[in-house]
C-alpha positions as CSV (number, residue, x, y, z in Angstrom):
1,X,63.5,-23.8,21.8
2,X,64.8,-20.2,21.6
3,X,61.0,-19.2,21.9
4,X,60.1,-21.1,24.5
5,X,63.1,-20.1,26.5
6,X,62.0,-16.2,25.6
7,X,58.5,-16.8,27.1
8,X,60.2,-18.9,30.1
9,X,62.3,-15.6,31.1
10,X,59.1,-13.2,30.1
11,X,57.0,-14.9,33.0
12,X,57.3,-12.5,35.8
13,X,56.4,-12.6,39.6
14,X,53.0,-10.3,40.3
15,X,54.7,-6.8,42.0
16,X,54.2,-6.8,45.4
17,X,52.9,-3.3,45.3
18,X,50.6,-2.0,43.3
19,X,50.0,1.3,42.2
20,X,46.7,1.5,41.8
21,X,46.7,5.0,39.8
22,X,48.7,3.5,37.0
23,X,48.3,1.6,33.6
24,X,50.4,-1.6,34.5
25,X,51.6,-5.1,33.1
26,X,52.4,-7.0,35.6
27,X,53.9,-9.5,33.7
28,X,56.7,-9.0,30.7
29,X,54.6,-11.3,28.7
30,X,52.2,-8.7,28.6
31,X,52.5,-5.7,26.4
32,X,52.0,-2.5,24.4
33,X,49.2,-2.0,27.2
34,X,47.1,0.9,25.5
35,X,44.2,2.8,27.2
36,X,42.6,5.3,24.9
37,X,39.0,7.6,24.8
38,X,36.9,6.8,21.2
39,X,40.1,5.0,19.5
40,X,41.9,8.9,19.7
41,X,45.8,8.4,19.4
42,X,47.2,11.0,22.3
43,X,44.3,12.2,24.1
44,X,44.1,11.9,27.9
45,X,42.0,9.1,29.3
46,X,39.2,11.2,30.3
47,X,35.6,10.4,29.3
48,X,32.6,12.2,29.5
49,X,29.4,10.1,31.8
50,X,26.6,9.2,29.6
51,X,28.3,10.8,26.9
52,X,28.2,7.9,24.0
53,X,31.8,7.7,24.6
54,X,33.8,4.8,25.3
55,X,37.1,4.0,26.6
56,X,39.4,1.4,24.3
57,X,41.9,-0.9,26.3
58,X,44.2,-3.3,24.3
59,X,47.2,-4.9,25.0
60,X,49.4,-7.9,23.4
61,X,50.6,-11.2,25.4
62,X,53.6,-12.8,24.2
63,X,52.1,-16.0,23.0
64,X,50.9,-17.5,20.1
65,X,47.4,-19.6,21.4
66,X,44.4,-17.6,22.8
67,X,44.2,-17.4,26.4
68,X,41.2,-16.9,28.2
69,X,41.1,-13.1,30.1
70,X,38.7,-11.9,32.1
71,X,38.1,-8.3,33.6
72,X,36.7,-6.6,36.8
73,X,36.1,-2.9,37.0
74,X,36.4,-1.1,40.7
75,X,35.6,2.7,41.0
76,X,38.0,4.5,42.7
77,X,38.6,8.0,45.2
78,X,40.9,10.4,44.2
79,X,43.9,9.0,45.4
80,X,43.0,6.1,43.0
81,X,41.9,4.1,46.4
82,X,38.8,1.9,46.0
83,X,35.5,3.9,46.8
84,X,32.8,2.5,49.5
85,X,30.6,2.2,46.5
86,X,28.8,-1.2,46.0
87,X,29.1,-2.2,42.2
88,X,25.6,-2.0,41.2
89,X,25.8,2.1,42.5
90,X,28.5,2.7,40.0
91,X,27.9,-0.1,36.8
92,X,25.4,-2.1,35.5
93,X,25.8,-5.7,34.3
94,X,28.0,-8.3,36.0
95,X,31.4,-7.1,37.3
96,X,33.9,-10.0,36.0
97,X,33.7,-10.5,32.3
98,X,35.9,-12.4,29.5
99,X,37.6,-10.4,27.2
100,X,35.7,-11.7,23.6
101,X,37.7,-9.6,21.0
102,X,41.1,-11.1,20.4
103,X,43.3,-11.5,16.7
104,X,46.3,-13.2,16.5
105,X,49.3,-11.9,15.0
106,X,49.9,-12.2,11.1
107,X,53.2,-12.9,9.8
108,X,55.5,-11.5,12.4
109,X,58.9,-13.6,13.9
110,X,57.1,-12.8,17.4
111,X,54.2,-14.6,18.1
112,X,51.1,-13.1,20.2
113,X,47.9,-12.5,20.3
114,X,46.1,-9.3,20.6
115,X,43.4,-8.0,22.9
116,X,40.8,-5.7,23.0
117,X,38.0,-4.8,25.3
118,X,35.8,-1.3,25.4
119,X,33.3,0.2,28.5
120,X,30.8,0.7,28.2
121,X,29.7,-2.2,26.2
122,X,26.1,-4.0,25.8
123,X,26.3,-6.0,29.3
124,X,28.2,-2.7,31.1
125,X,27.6,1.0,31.7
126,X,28.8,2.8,33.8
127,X,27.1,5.1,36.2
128,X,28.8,7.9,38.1
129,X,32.0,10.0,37.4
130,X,35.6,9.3,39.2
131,X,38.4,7.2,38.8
132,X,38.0,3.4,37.4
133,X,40.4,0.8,37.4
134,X,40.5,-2.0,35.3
135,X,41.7,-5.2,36.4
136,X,42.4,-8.2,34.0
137,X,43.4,-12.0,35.0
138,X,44.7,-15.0,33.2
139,X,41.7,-18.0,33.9
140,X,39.6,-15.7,36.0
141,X,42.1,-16.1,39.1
142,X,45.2,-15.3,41.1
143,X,46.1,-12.1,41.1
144,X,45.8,-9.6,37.9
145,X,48.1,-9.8,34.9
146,X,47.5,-6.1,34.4
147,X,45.8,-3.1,35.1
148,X,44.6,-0.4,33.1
149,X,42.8,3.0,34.4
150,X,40.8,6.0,32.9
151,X,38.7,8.9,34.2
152,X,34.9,9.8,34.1
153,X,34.0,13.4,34.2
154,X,30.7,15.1,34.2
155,X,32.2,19.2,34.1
156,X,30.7,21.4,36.2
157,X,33.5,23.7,37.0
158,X,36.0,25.5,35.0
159,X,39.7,24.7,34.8
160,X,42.2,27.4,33.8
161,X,46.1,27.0,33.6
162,X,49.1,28.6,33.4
163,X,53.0,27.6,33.5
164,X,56.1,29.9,33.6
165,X,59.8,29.2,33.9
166,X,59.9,32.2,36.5
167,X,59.2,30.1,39.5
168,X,59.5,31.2,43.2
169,X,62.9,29.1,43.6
170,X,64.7,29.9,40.0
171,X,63.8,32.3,37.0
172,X,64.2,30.7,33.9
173,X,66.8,27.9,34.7
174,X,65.7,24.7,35.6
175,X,61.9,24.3,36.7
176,X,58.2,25.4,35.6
177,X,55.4,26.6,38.0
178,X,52.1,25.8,37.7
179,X,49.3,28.1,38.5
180,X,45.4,27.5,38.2
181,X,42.1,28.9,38.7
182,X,38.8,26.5,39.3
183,X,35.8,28.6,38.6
184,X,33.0,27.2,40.1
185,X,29.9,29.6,39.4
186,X,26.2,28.1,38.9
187,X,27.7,24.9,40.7
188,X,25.7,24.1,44.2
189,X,28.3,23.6,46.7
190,X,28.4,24.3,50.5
191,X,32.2,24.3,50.9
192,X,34.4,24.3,48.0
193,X,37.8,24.9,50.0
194,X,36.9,22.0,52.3
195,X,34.5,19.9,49.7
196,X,37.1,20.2,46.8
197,X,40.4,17.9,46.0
198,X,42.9,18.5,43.3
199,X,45.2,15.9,41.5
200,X,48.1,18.0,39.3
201,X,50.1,16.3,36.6
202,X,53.1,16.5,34.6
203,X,53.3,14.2,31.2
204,X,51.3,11.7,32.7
205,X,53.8,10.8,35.2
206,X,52.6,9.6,39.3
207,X,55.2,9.3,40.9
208,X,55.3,13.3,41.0
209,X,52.0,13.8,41.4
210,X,51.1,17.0,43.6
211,X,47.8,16.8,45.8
212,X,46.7,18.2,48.8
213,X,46.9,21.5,47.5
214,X,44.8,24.3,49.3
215,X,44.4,27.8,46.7
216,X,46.2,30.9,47.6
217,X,43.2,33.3,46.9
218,X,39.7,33.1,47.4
219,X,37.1,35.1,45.6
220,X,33.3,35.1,44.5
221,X,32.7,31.7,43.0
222,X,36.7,30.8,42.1
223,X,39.7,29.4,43.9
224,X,42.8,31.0,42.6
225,X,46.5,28.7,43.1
226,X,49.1,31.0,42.8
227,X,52.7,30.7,44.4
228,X,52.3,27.6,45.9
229,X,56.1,25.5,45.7
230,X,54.5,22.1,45.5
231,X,53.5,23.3,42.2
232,X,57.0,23.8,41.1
233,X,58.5,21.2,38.4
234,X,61.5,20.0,37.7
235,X,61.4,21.0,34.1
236,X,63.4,18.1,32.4
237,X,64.6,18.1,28.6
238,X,62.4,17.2,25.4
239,X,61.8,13.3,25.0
240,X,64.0,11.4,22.7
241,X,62.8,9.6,19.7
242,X,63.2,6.8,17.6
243,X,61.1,4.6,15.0
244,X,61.4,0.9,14.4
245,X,59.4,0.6,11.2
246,X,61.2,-1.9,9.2
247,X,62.7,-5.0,9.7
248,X,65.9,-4.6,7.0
249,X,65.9,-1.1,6.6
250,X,67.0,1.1,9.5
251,X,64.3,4.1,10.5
252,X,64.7,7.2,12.6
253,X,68.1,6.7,15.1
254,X,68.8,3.2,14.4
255,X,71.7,2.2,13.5
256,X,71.4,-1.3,12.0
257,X,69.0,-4.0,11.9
258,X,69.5,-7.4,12.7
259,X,68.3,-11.0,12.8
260,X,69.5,-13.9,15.0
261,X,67.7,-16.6,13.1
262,X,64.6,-16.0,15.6
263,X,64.0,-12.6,15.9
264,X,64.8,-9.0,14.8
265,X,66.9,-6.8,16.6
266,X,67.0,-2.9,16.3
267,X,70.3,-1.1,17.3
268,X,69.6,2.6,18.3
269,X,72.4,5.3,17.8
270,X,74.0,5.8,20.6
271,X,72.7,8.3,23.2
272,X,74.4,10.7,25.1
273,X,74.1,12.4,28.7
274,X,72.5,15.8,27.4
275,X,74.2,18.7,29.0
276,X,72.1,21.5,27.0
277,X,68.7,22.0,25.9
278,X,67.6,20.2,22.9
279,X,64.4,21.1,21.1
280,X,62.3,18.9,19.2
281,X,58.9,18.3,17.8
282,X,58.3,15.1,20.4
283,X,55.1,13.6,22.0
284,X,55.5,14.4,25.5
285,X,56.5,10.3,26.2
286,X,54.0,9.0,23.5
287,X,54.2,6.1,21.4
288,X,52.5,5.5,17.9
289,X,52.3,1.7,16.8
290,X,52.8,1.2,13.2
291,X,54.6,-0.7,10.8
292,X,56.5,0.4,7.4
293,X,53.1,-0.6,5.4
294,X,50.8,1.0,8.1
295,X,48.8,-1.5,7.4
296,X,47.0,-4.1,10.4
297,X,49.3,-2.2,12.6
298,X,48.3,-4.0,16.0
299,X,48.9,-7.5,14.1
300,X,50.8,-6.9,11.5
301,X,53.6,-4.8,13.4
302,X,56.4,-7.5,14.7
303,X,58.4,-7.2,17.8
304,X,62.1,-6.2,17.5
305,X,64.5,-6.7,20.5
306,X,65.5,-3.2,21.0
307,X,69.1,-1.7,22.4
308,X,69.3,1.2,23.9
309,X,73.0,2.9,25.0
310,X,73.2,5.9,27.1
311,X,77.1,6.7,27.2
312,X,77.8,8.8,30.4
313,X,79.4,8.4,33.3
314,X,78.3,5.8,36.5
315,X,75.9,7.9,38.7
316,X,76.3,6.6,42.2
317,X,73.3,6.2,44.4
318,X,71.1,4.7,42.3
319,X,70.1,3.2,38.9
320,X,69.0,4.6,35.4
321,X,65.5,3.6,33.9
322,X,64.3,3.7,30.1
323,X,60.9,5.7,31.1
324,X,58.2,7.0,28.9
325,X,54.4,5.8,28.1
326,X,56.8,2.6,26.4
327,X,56.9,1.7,30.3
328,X,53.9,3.3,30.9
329,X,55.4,6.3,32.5
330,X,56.8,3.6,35.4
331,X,60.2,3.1,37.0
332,X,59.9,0.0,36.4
333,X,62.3,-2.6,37.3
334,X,62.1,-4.2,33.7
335,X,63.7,-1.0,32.4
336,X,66.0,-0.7,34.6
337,X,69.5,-0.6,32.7
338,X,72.6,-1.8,33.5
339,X,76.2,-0.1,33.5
340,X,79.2,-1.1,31.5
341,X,81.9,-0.9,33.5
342,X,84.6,-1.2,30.1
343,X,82.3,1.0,27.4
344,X,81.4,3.7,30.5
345,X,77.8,3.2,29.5
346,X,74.1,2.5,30.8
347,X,72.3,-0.3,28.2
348,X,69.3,-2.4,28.0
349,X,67.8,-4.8,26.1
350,X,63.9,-5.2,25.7
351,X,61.4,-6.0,22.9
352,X,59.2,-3.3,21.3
353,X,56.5,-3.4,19.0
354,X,56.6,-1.4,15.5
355,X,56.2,1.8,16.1
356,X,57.1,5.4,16.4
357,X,58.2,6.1,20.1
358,X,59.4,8.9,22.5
359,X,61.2,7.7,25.8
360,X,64.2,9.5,27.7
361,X,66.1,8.2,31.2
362,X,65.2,8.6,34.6
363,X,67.6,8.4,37.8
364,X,66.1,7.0,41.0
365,X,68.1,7.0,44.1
366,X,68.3,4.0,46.1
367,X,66.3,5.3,48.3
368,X,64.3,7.3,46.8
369,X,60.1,7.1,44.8
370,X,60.7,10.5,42.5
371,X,62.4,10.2,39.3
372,X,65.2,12.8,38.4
373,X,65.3,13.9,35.0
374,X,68.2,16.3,35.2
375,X,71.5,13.5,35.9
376,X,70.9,12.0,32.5
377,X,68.7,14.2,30.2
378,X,69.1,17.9,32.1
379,X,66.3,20.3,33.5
380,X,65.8,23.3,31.2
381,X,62.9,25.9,31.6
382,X,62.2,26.1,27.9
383,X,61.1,22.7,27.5
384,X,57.7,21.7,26.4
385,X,55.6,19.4,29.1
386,X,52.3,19.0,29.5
387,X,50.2,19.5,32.6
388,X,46.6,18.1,33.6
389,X,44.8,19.4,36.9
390,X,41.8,16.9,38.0
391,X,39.5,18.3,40.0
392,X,37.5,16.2,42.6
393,X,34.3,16.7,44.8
394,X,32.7,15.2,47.7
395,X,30.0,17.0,49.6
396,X,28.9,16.0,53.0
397,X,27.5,13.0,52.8
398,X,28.5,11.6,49.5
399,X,30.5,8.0,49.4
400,X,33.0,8.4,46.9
401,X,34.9,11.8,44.7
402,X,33.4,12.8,41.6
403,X,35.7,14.2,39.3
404,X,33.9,17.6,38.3
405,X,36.3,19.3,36.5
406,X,39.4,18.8,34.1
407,X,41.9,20.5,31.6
408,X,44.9,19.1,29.9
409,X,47.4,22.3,28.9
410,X,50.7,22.0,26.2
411,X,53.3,24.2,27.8
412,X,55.2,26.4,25.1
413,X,57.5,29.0,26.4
């Protein structure tokens, strides 16, 4: 009964919105949603065209008995909007497909099964660069269950990047500034300025995405950005960590383990609003699924319910959010926490898979789309974030952006 009632609550409504540039379950019953380039643990999603390379998406639904999935891949512009491309022009093979390669779990209190599907494959290749998204559905219908995207690149420019915590608005206190140089020499192109479109990240997030960026300085075959304020960061604090490894024996910053008869529950330490800057060797928001044998780890590893506890005062305005890859690097309204009125503290309840994760807390105003880092975790110029610029081209003509250029940068003060 317990489990049945656990996958009753799970079953979600489809989001209303969708944002299309995002890896996203759209149901709770859905996940550890993983997109990754060759099976490598931590790289961007970024593969190379006609390359031999392939791009790995798995993901785990709450339920013990198979259930049929199928997927359809759409190409996509820049600003991850569906090109004008027909689907033979960017992939060969029919584009709705079941997803074959499924195991159940082994020997875990949570029952699910797990899924797996890689591009290309024997009935699908894929032929031009850009932006794909992959849709999957339960039964072939309705609307998706989830969504998962990657990038094609075939390089043709050159990508250079710098940060610094002296930034046009503060010098070394609370934000980084990108700068970055595309060098575009033996590339044929009429109008780079006007031809070219940039997408700039920070630690995978979207919703602070920078684009429409225009460079600073123009010379012989490069386009220099230098000094521009969209390119300024809030610089946040290092990510948090814990690992759930065991399900007697408590692992890195929990507490105490615990079983209700049905399933295990791990109790994190509780965390703290950080008022300085705290350095540690994290992931930059990653997440590393294993179990205490590291052994079968994506049907082996159980799900714990795991409770978070961030002990601070009520921010008014808006709500707190567990964030990190863990919720896909979403404000998502299944992380969203709640506030204690007697303890004075934000907590949440949600099940996690084995593993070793990083994850910190985002504000959101009410009416706001941009996380803040700095009411619950602090913005500190010394922390270490990564950045990835995306580099995009259209020439006159063309129906859709390649993506021509790319570089994924550790910043280190």
């Amino acid at each position: 009964m317990k489990r049945f009632l656990f996958l009753s609550i799970c079953l979600l409504t489809f989001a209303s919105h969708i944002n299309a540039q995002e890896n996203i379950s759209f149901s709770s019953r859905i996940k550890t949603l993983q997109v990754k380039v060759n099976g490598a643990w931590g790289e961007p999603s970024v593969m190379l065209l006609r390359s031999g390379h392939r791009v790995d998406i798995s993901f785990d639904d709450l339920q013990p008995n198979y259930q049929r999935y199928t997927y359809t891949i759409t190409h996509c512009n820049a600003n991850w909007e569906q090109s004008e491309l027909l689907t033979s022009e960017y992939m060969t093979g029919f584009n709705e497909l079941r997803i074959d390669d499924y195991e159940p779990a082994i020997g875990t209190e949570m029952n699910y099964c797990h899924y797996m599907l890689s591009l290309p494959n024997e009935e699908t290749q894929l032929l031009v660069s850009g932006n794909y998204r992959v849709n999957i559905f339960e039964d072939g219908e309705g609307d998706p269950i989830a969504q998962a995207c990657f990038s094609v690149i075939e390089p043709h420019v050159g990508v250079d990047i710098s940060v610094s915590g002296n930034t046009d608005i503060d010098t070394y206190e609370e934000h980084q500034q990108v700068s970055f140089a595309v060098n575009y020499s033996g590339y044929q192109v009429s109008n780079a300025v006007g031809e070219f479109k940039y997408i700039v990240t920070q630690n995978r997030r979207w919703d602070n995405h920078v684009e429409e960026l225009r460079p600073s300085l123009m010379q012989v075959n490069k386009l220099i950005f230098n000094h521009n304020r969209a390119l300024i960061f809030p610089a946040g604090n290092e990510y948090r960590r814990f690992e759930i490894l065991d399900e007697y024996v408590p692992t890195m910053r929990v507490d105490r383990m615990e079983f209700d008869d049905t399933y295990y529950h791990a109790v994190l330490f509780v965390d703290e609003q950080r008022i300085n800057y705290l350095y540690d060797e994290d992931q930059n928001g990653r997440y590393l699924i294993r179990n205490g044998d590291n052994v079968e780890n994506d049907t082996e590893s159980d799900y714990f319910f795991t409770h978070f506890t961030l002990q601070m005062p009520q921010v008014a305005g808006g709500e707190v959010y567990l964030f990190g890859d863990l919720t896909n690097n979403r404000i998502d309204e299944e992380y969203r926490m709640t506030y204690n009125l007697i303890d004075h503290q934000y907590e949440l309840v949600t099940p996690l898979k084995q593993c070793s994760y990083n994850y910190m807390y985002m504000f959101l105003h009410d009416d706001g789309a941009v996380g803040e880092t700095k009411p619950c975790e602090g913005d500190f110029h010394q922390t270490e974030n990564e950045y990835a610029v995306y580099v995009y081209h259209r020439p006159f003509g063309l129906r859709y952006d390649k993506l021509i250029g790319f570089k994924n940068i550790k910043f280190k003060e």
